[in-house]
C-alpha angles and dihedrals in degrees: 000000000000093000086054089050096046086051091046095051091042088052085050096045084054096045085050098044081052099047086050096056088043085060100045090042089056092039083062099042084048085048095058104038081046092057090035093062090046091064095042089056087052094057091044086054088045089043096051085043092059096042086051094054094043093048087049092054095050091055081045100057084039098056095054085043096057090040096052090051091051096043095055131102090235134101101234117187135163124211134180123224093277093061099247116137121248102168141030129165128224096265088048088050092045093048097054089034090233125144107231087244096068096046106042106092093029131125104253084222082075091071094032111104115252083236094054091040096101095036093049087052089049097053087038100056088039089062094046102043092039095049082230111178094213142347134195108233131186113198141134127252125196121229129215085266087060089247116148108227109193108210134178142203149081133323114209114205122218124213135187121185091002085294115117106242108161149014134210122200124199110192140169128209102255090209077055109049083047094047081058100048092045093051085047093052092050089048091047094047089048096059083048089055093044093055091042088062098048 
């Protein structure tokens, strides 16, 4: 009947004008999520930019790190609290004619002079057993010739946990250190002379 048709397109205009609101309503949901994870993607980008050049940095500061300890006069090592040596730089290496291969892994009481042995155990033991943050030491290595090189400076010592765990050590060649004074005092004499003259 015409009454049942007019019900029936009234119920399917309805269904429609839903279905249609139900559309829209998840276009825009989509809409949103869809803006949402944009942004998101943007923060991840920005995130991954900024690790990157963080990252780059950090190599960056390493690398003139490593460089500057290289580049230095003096002898640089790192030892654990066995005594075994975990880092030389390239001046320590030069002086005691070693490749690094042969000494990493060392005792450092290998390259320590027969006549500093018992010195170098007692400072060592005194750092370990009196928790001291750093000390100046004087003492002599041997080099693969069999020359005694006095050397001189400061050991840092290095805790985790409160437990000592390290120690690095920063020296210069005494022979060194009195070559230069001496070359400073002629030069200086020699200006003193220069202007006595004049």
């Amino acid at each position: 009947s015409q009454h049942d048709s007019i019900i029936e397109y009234l119920f399917l205009q309805q269904t429609a004008q839903k279905s249609l609101k139900e559309s829209r309503f998840l276009v825009d949901e989509s809409s949103k999520r869809s803006s949402e994870l944009e942004e998101q993607k943007k923060l991840i980008e920005q995130n991954q930019k900024l690790l990157q050049e963080n990252l780059l940095k950090t190599a960056t500061t390493k690398e003139r790190y490593s460089n500057l300890v290289h580049a230095t006069n003096d002898l640089i090592l790192t030892i654990d609290k066995s005594g075994t040596i975990l880092f030389v730089n390239d001046s320590w290496l030069n002086k005691m004619d070693y490749p690094e291969a042969e000494v990493i892994g060392n005792s450092i009481f290998k390259h320590v002079h027969p006549d500093s042995q018992e010195h170098c155990t007692l400072f060592f033991q005194d750092l370990m057993t009196n928790s001291l943050e750093q000390l100046d030491v004087n003492y002599s290595l041997i080099n693969r010739n069999g020359e005694k090189i006095e050397v001189e400076g400061t050991i840092i010592c290095k805790y985790e946990h409160n437990e000592f765990t390290a120690v690095n050590s920063f020296l210069k060649d005494v022979k060194e250190i009195k070559n230069r004074k001496r070359i400073e005092e002629e030069k200086t004499k020699e200006v003193i002379k220069n202007k006595e003259k004049l």
